[in-house]
N, C-alpha and C positions, 0 to 999 in steps of 0.2 A: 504494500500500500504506500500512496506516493505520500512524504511529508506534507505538512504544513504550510503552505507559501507563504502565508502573512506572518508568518513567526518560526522562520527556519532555524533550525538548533547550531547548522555549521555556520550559519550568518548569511551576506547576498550571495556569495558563491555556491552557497548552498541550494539557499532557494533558488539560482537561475540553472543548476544543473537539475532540479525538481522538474523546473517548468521544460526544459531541454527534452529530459525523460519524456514527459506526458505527452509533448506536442511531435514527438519521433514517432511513440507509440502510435498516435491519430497519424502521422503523415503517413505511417508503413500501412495503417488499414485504409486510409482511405485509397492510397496508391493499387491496392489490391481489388478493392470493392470498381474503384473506375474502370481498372482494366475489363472489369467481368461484365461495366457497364457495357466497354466497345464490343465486348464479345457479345451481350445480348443484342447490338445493333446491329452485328455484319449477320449473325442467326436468324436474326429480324428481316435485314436488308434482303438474303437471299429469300425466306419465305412469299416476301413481299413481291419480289421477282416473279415468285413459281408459276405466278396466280395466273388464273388465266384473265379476269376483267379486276387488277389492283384499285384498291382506292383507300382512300381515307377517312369517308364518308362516317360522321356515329352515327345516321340513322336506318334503318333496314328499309329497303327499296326493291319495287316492284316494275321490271322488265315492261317498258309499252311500246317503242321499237328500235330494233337491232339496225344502226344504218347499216351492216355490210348487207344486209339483204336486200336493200333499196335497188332500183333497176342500175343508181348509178353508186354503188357503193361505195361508202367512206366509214370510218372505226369510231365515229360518235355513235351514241345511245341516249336516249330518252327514259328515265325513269319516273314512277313518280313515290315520291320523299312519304313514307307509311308513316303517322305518327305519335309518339309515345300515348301511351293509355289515357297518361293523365291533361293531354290538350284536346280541344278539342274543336274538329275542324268544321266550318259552313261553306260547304259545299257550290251554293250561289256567289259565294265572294270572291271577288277577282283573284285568278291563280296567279301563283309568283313562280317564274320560270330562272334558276341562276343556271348560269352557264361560266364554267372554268377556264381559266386559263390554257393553251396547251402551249406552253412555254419553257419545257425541258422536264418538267414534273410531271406526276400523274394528279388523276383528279382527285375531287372530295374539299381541299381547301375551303371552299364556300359552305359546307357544313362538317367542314371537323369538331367545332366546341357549341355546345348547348345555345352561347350568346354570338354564333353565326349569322349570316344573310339568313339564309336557311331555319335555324330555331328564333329566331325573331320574329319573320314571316309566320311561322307556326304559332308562334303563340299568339300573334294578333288573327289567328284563325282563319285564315288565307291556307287554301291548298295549293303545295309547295312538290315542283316538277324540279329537275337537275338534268343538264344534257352534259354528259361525261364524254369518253374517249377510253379505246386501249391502248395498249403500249405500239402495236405496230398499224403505220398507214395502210390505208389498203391500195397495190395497184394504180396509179393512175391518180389517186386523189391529190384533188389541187383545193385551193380555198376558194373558188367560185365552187367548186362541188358540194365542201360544206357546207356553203352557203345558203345550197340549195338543199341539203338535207334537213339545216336547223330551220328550214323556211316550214318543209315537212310537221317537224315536231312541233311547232307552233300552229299549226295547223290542227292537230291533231289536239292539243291541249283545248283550243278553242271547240272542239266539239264533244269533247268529254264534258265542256260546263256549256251548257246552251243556256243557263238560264243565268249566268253569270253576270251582273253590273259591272259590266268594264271588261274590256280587253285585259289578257294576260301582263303583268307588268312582269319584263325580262329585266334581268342584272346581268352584264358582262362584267368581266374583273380583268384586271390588268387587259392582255393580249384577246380578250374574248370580250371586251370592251369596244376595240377598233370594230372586230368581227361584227360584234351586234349591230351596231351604229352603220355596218354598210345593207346588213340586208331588211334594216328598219328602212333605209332609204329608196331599196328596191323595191320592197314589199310594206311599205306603210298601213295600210288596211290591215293587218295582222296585230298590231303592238296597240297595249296600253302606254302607260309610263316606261320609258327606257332607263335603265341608272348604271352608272357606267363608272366603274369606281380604281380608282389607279390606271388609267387606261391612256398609253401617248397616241393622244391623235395630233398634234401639232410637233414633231420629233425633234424641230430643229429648236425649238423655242427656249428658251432660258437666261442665263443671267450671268455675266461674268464672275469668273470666280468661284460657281457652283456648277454642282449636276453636272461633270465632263463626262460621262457617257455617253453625250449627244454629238462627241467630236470622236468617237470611238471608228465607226464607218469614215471617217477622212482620213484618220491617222493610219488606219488598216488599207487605204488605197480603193476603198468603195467593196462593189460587190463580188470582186472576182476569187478569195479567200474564200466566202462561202459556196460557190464555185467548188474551190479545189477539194473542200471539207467536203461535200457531197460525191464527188467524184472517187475520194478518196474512200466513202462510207456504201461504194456501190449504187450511187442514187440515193443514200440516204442520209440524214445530218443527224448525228447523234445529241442529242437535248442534251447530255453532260456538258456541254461545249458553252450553251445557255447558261447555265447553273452555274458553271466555273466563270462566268461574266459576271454573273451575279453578288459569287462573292468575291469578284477583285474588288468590287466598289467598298467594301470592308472589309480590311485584310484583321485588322484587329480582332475584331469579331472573330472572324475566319479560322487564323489562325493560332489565336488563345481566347479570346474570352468565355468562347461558346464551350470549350472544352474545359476553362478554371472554372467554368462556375458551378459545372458537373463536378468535379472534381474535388471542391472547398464546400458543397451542399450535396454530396453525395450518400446523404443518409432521406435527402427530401426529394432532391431535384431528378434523382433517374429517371419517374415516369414518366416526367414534362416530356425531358430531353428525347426518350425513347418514340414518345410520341408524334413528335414533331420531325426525329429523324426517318421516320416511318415515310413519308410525305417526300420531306428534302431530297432522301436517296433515290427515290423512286423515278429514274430518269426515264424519258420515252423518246421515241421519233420521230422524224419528220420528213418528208418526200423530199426530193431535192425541188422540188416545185413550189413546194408549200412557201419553203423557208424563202427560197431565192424571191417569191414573191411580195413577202414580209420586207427583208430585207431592200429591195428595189426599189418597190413603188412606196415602205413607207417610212421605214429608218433613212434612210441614205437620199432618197428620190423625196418625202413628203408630201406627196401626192394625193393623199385622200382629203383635204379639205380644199383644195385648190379645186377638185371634180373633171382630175386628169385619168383615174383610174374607170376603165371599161372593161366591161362582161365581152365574155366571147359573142353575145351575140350586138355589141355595139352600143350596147345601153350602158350609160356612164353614171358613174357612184357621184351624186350629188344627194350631201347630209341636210340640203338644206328641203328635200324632199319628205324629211320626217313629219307627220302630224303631230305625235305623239308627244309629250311633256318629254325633258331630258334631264335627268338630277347628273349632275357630276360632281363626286364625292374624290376630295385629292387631300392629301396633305403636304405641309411645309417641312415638315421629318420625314418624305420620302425621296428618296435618294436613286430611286429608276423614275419614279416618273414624276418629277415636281408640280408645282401648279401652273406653271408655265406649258409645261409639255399638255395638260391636261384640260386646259381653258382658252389656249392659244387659236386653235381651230376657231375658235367665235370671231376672233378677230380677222379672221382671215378670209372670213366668209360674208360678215355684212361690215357696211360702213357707220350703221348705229341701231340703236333700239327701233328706230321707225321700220328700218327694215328688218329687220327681225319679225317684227309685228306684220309686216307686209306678206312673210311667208307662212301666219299664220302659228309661228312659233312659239311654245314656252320652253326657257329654259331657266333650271335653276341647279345653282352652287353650291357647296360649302368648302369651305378650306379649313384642314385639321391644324393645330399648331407643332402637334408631336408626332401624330402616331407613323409610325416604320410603314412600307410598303405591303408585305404580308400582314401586318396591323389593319388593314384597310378591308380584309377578307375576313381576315379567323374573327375579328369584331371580338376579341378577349377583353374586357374590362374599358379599355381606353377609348374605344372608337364605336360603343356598342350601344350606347346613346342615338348618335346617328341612323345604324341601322333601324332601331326598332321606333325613333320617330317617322321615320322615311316609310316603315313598312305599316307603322298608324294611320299613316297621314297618304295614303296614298290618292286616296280621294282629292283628299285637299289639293296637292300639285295636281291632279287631272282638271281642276276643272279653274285652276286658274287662270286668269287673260293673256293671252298674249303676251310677250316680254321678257327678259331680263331680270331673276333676281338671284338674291342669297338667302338661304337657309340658316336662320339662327336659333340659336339652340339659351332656355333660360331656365334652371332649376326653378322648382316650386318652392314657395318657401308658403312661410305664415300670412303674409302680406300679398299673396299672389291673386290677382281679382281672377273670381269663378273658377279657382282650381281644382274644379271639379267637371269643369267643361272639357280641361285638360289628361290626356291618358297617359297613367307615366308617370314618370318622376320628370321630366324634363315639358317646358311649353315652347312650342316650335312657331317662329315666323317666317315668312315669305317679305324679304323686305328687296323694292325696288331699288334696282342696280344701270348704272349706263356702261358702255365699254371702257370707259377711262378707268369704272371700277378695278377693271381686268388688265388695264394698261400700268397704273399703278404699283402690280407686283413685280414690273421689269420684264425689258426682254431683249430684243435683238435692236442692235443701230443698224440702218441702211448698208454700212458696211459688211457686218459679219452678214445679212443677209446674202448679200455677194458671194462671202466667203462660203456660204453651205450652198449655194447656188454653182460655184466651180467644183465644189466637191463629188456634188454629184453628177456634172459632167467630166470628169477626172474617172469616176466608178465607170460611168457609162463608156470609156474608151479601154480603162485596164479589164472590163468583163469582155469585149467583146475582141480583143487583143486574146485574151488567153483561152476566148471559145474559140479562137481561130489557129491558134499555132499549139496550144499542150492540152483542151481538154481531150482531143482526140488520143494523144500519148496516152495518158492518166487512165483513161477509161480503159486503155487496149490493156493495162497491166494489173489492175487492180479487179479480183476475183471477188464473190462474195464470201467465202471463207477466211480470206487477207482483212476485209471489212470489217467481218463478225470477229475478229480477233481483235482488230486495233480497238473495237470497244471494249472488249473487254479487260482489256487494259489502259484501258482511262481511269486518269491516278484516283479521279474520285472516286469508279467505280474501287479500283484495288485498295485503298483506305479503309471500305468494307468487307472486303474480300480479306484481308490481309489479318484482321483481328477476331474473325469468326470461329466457330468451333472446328472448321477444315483447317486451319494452322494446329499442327502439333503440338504447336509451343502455347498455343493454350487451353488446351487440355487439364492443363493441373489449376490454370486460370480459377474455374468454377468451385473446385475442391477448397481450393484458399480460400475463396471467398466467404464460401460456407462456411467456414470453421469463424473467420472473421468476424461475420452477422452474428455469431452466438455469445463472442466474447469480445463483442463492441466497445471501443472506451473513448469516450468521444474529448478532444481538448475543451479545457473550459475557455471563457469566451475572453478573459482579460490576458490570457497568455502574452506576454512579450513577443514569443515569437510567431506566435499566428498575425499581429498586426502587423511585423516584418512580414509576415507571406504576402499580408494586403496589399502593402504598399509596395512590393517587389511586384505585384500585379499591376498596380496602376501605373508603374514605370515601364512595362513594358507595353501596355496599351499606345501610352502616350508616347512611347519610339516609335511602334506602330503607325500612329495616327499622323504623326512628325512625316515619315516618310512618305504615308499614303499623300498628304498636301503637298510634298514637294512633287512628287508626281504626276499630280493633276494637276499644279500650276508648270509644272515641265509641258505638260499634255498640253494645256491650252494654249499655253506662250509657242510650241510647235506648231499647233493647227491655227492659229492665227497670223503666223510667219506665213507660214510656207502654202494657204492659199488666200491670206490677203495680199499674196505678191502681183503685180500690176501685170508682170510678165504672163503669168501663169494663166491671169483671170481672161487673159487677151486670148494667151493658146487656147482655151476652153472654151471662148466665144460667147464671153461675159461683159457686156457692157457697161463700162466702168463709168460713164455719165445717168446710164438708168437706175430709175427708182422701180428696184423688185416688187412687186405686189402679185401675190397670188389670188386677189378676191375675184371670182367670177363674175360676171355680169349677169345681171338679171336676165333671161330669155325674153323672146319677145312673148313668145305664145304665155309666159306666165305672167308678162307685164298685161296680156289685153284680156287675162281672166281675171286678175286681180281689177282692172278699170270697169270690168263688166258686173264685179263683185260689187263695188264701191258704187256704182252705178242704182244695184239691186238694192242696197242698203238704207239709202240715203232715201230710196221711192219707197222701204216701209217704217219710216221713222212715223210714222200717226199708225202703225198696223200694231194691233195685240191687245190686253185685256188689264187685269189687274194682275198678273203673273208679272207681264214682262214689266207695267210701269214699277211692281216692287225691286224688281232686281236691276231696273235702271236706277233707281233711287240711292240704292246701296252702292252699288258702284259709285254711282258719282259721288256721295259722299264718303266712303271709304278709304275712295283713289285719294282726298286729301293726308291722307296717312302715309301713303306710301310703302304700305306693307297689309301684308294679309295674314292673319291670326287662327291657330287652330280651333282655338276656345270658339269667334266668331262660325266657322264652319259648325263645329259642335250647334252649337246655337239656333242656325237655320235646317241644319238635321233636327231639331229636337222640334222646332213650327213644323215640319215636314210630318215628322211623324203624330202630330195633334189635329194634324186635317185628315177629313175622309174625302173619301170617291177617286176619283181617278188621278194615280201621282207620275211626275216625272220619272222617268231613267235617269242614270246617274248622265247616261250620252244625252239622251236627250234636256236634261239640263244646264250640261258643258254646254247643248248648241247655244239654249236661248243665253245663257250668261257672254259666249263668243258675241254673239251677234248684240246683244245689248250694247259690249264693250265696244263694241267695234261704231257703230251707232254713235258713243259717246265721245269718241274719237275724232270721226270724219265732222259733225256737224254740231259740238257740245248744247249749242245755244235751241237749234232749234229738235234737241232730243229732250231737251227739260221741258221746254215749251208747250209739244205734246201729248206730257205726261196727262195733262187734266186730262184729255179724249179719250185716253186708256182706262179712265177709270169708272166705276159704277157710281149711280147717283146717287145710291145709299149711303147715307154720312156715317152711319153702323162700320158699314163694310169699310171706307175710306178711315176712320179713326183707327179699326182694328187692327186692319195694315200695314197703317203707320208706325203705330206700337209696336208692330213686328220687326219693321225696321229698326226703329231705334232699340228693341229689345238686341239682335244682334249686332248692333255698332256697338252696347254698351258691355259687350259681354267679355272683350280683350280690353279695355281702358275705357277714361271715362270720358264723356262726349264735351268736347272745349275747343277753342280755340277756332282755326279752319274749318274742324270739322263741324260744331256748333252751327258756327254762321252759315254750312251747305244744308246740314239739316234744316234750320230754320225757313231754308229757302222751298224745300222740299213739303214742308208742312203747309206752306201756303201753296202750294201746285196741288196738292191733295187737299185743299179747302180744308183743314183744320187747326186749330190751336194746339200746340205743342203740349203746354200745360194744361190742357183738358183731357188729355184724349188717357182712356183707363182698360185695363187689359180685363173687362165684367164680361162675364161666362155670355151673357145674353148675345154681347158684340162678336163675341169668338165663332159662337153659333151661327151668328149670321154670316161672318167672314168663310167658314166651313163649306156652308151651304154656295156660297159663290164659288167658291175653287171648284168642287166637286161637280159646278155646272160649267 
């Protein structure tokens, strides 16, 4: 038994050989117990392999279609998400469809932990679909195939719920983010809400000094490397390759911290770590088509919000064809896809809010402050706030106007008005944003646009250079058994392979271990030299971190030389007096639907009843707020459900609140004007309406200022006194009886 520390009998020499002892004995067990952690992961890793459909997924899921079976087959699958006993699901409620990443991993990500996309959505009782993937492509599959497969699966989801309020609202993540966002464009009649969370649609965008990954493709010479990796993988590009990108962007991590922290809490931290390596290791493939076309047209090329990219059969990917709401969830602690990479497309697409509004668009934001890029999926703790108001509230984003905003997030507290209107511990706003919002967080000068402008005609000459003179070498000599080996010797993979129970050498690994776990003796926590361990950690983070910055300011200061050179940008056939802009120009044919629209709108401003003059009403006094409140949506659901006879759909309410808004936009003066003619003579029905109104404007704040003086104005269009008008059953009844006629 170890002496005394605080009163050692041989004095400090004493006591520090005490502590010496005790913190040997913890370093030799813990040292033993980690090892047996890597061996349960490379055991893990290969089982995880064996599989024939891997994933990550906690929840048990039920087969609804196999794409290799599809006429054009691809290795996604459609499931739908079976849910625990104790949720419980309503079946008419808009389904939520997530869709993974296929970015070097396999799937499940979006519902590995309880506070996922996936167990959010569930608990707000939405039935919840997942389109996965296996490990290998099939033949021929390209990403217009997918494309066309997950068009299928969405398809297929909308007729499993026919009685459903609202289209399916899909979540892309990272790389299945860009995915979603094209075939919403192609196929817009399919989608409810889109939400599209760490996902680079704008690849070049960012901000000096941060996020060098997006000079990764110039530094590498563009796209002819993945090329030779394909070439080299038999037609196929191995996702470790991905992975190992992934984690250059933190070596620290990478290289010790992920493995000290297992190592210094390896009496708590195994299951985490096990869990999450389950996922990490789980590398998969890619066609040499898939990637080359990721790579091309949107890393290196940027191509999809410019509306350069085209289907084989000529129809070109314009996002601005979306109906559909677009939540885009990013944060400023991710380090693959910043907020720049992830908001930037907006800016590149319209010239401001009007047009936006002109294509009929809602889009809304939020920007995290912290959370990590897998942070934005697993939704563990930090970012899971977001998910489950986003999957509350979905309504709410569907049936907002037209626009431009941000998603803000407010704990409830004691003082929170109607926090009972509110679901959740968190009250969510929709608050009105313009592009300068988004211009704000930084991005590119005319210059460096240049500079990613030569870059990718730099790609486009080294790819078709060495499809001309070596891929035909390459391919004549590389076998698919030469392929299947060099993966499997890919270091990442052999780091698993290497500590598994196929190594001899550990063998006796697990026996140690055992004997360790029974005669555990943990250091205590004021050790001397366990804080030496800490800090011997944080020193080498921070060497780490030291070197990682010099290299990405190495990175930048390279890719900024060598193609903001004048020379270069000439050979490339860059012109160094133009101002680059990738924003499309409005078609014509959608300029003379939109004028024919505007046309229709403006000829039924006197057209509709007491419906539509209420929800004019609201609008226009709302819009002085500049943000819309969930409590208030609560609010006009709770009038909704206190009338009888015949009610809106949630679509058919979106329309009249579009076209209200739209109404208030094109003509404001003479949309108020015609309120009186919308209304009934009954001063009953007209008082009780009223109340309805201002019951919901008062239901997220209290009514002052601008908004006051529009209601006041409102009261006198609806011929009533403000201060008279009383919400008595007799009036309700009668406002009842009018709706329902």
């Amino acid at each position: 038994m170890l002496m005394d520390k605080a009163t050692p009998p041989g004095g400090p020499l004493s006591g520090f050989v005490a502590s010496a002892v005790e913190y040997m004995i913890d370093a030799g067990q813990r040292s033993v117990l980690f090892l047996d952690v890597l061996r349960r992961r490379g055991d893990q890793y290969r089982e995880h392999a064996a599989q024939t459909a891997p994933h990550v997924l906690q929840y048990a899921a039920e087969l609804i279609i196999d794409g290799r079976k599809l006429d054009e087959p691809v290795n996604y699958v459609l499931v739908r998400i079976i849910p625990p006993t104790d949720i419980e699901i309503d079946p008419d409620r808009r389904p939520f469809i997530v869709v993974d990443p296929r970015a070097g991993h396999g799937p499940g990500i979006g519902g590995f932990k309880a506070d996922s996309e996936i167990g959010v959505a569930l608990k707000a009782g939405h039935p919840c679909y997942f389109i996965g993937f296996l490990p290998e492509p099939m033949p021929g599959q390209t990403i217009e195939r997918i494309a066309r497969a997950e068009a299928l699966f969405i398809e297929k989801v909308i007729s499993l719920h026919p009685k459903a309020d609202g289209k399916p609202c899909v979540i892309g993540n990272c790389q299945a983010g860009w995915a979603v966002m094209i075939i919403a464009s192609l196929r817009p009649e399919l989608f409810g809400p889109v939400i599209i969370a760490g996902a680079p649609l704008a690849y070049w965008a960012g901000v000096r000094g941060k996020y060098p990954m997006r000079y990764l493709g110039g530094l590498l010479g563009g796209g002819w490397l993945t090329a030779l990796t394909c070439d080299l993988g038999a037609g196929k590009f191995d996702g470790a390759w991905l992975v190992q990108n992934f984690e250059s962007q933190n070596p620290s991590n990478t290289l010790w911290t992920k493995q000290y922290n297992v190592y210094s809490k390896v009496d708590t931290e195994a299951e985490r770590y096990l869990d999450f390596e389950r996922w990490w290791g789980g590398h998969v493939n890619l066609n040499a088509e898939e990637i080359q076309f990721i790579v091309d047209e949107l890393f290196v090329g940027n191509n999809l919000a410019a509306g350069r990219i085209r289907m084989s059969d000529g129809q070109a990917v314009d996002l601005r064809n979306i109906r559909s709401p677009i939540v885009v969830f990013c944060s400023k602690g991710d380090n693959i896809t910043p907020p720049q990479q992830a908001l930037h497309w907006i800016l590149d697409l319209y010239a401001d809010v009007d047009e936006i509004r002109a294509y009929g668009q809602t889009i809304v934001y939020t920007v995290h402050e912290s959370v990590g890029h897998l942070g934005i999926f697993v939704s563990g703790g930090i970012a899971k706030k977001e998910h489950a108001e986003f999957s509350s509230n979905i309504d709410l984003i569907d049936i907002l106007p037209p626009g431009l905003y941000e998603a803000t997030f407010e704990a409830k507290g004691a003082d929170t008005t109607n926090a009972d209107l509110a679901a959740g511990q968190w009250v969510m706003r929709c608050e009105a944003r313009t592009l300068d919002d988004i211009r704000a967080m930084g991005g590119n000068s005319l210059e460096d646009e240049r500079r990613f402008a030569a870059a990718k005609r730099v790609s486009e000459i080294n790819l078709a250079a060495y499809r001309k003179f070596l891929q035909p070498w390459i391919r004549g000599m590389v076998t698919p058994q030469m392929a299947e080996l060099a993966r499997n010797l890919h270091p990442l993979r052999l780091q698993y392979e290497a500590f598994s129970s196929q190594n001899p050498l550990m063998s006796m690994v697990k026996s140690l271990a055992d004997q360790v776990s029974k005669d555990r003796k943990q250091v205590s926590t004021d050790n001397p030299l366990l804080a030496f361990q800490e800090q011997a950690s944080r020193q080498i983070v921070h060497a780490l971190d030291s070197w990682r910055d010099s290299q990405e300011a190495l990175s930048e200061a390279t890719f900024l030389a060598v193609y903001g050179s004048p020379a270069l940008q000439a050979a490339a056939g860059i012109d160094l007096q133009s101002t680059p802009s990738r924003s499309p120009e409005m078609s014509a044919a959608h300029r003379e639907m939109l004028n024919r629209r505007i046309a229709e709108l403006k000829s039924r401003i006197g057209e509709g009843g007491l419906r539509e003059a209420a929800i004019r009403s609201l609008l226009y006094v709302g819009s002085a707020r500049g943000m819309v409140d969930e409590r208030s949506l609560e609010a006009l659901r709770n009038v909704h459900r206190s009338n009888v006879g015949a009610r809106l759909t949630l679509s058919e309410f979106k329309m009249v609140v579009r076209e209200q808004f739209f109404m208030l936009l094109l003509d404001q003066e003479g949309a108020l004007t015609a309120i009186p003619k919308l209304l009934p003579d009954d001063s009953n029905i007209r008082q009780t309406a009223f109340a309805k109104v201002g019951e919901v404007l008062s239901a997220s704040a209290t009514i002052s200022g601008e908004v006051a003086q529009r209601l006041k104005r409102v009261a006198e269009l609806f011929g009533v006194d403000a201060n008279e008008v009383s919400d008595n059953a007799s009036s309700l009844s009668s406002f009842d009886q009018a709706k329902a006629s």
